[in-house]
C-alpha positions in Angstrom: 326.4 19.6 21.7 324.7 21.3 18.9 322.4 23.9 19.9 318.8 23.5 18.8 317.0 27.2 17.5 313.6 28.3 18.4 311.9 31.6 17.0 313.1 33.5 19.6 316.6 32.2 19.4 316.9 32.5 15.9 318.1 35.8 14.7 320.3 36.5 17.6 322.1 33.2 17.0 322.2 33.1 13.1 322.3 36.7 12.6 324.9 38.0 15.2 327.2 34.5 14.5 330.8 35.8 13.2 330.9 32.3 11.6 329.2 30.6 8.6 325.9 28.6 10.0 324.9 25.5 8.8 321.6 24.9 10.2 320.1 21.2 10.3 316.7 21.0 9.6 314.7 17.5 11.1 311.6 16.2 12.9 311.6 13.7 15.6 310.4 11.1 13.1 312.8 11.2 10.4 315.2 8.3 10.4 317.9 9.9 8.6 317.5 12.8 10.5 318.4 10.5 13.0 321.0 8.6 12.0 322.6 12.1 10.9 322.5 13.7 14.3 325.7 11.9 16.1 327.6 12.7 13.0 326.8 16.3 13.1 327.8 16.6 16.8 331.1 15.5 16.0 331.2 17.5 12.8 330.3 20.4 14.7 333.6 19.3 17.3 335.8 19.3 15.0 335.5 22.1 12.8 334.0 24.9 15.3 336.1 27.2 14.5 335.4 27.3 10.7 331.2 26.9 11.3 328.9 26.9 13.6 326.0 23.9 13.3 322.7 24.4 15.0 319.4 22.4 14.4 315.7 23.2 14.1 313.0 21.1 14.6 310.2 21.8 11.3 307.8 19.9 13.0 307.9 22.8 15.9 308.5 25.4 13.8 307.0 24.8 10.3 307.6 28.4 9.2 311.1 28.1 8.8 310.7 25.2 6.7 308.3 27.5 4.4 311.3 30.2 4.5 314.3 27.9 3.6 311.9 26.1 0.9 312.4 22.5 2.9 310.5 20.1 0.8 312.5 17.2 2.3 314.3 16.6 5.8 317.3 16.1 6.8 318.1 19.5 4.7 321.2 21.6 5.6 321.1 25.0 5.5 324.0 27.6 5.1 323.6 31.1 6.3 326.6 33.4 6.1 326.0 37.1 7.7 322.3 36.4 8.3 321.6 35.6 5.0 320.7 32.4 3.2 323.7 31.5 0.3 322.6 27.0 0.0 322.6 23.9 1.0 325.0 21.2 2.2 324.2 18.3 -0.2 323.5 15.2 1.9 324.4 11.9 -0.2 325.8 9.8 3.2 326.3 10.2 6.6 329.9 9.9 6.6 331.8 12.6 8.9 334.7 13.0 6.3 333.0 13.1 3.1 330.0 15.8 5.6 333.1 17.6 6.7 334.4 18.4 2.8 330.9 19.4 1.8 330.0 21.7 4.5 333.5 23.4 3.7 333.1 23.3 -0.1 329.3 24.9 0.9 331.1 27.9 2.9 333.6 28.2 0.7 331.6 28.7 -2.7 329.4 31.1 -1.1 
């Protein structure tokens, strides 16, 4: 199960991780974010050892959207050693294809 970030869980979770982070930005009312979600929990299964996926609600915590610049949800975040380095570009919600371009993402950066 992906972990879902608050304020106070953020830093020590992003910032300590010895792993790239892709974090998943969404709102209960977003349909993609929706139909993404299953895919990212077994995403995050199966290649846990390469990054770690959390998730943050914008609606709860609309400053991080403001940080990360998220003008559109879902938006996939990566964060290697605390720092920001891009996105995941989302064009389907196919595990493969969302599997190659998380570790193309971590890769480049």
């Amino acid at each position: 199960m992906i972990t879902e970030l608050t304020p106070d869980t953020y830093d020590e979770l992003v910032g300590s991780s010895q792993t790239p982070v892709v974090v998943d930005f969404w709102a209960p009312w977003c349909g993609p974010c929706k139909q993404i979600a299953p895919v990212l929990e077994e995403v995050s299964g199966e290649i846990s050892s390469e990054v770690t996926i959390f998730k943050m609600n914008i609606e709860d915590y609309p400053e991080f959207a403001v940080k990360y610049d998220i003008k559109s949800i879902p938006a996939l975040v990566v964060i290697k050693e605390g720092s920001y380095v891009g996105r995941v570009p989302i064009t389907g919600y196919g595990k493969s294809s969302l599997i190659e371009r998380i570790r193309i993402a971590i890769a480049d950066n």
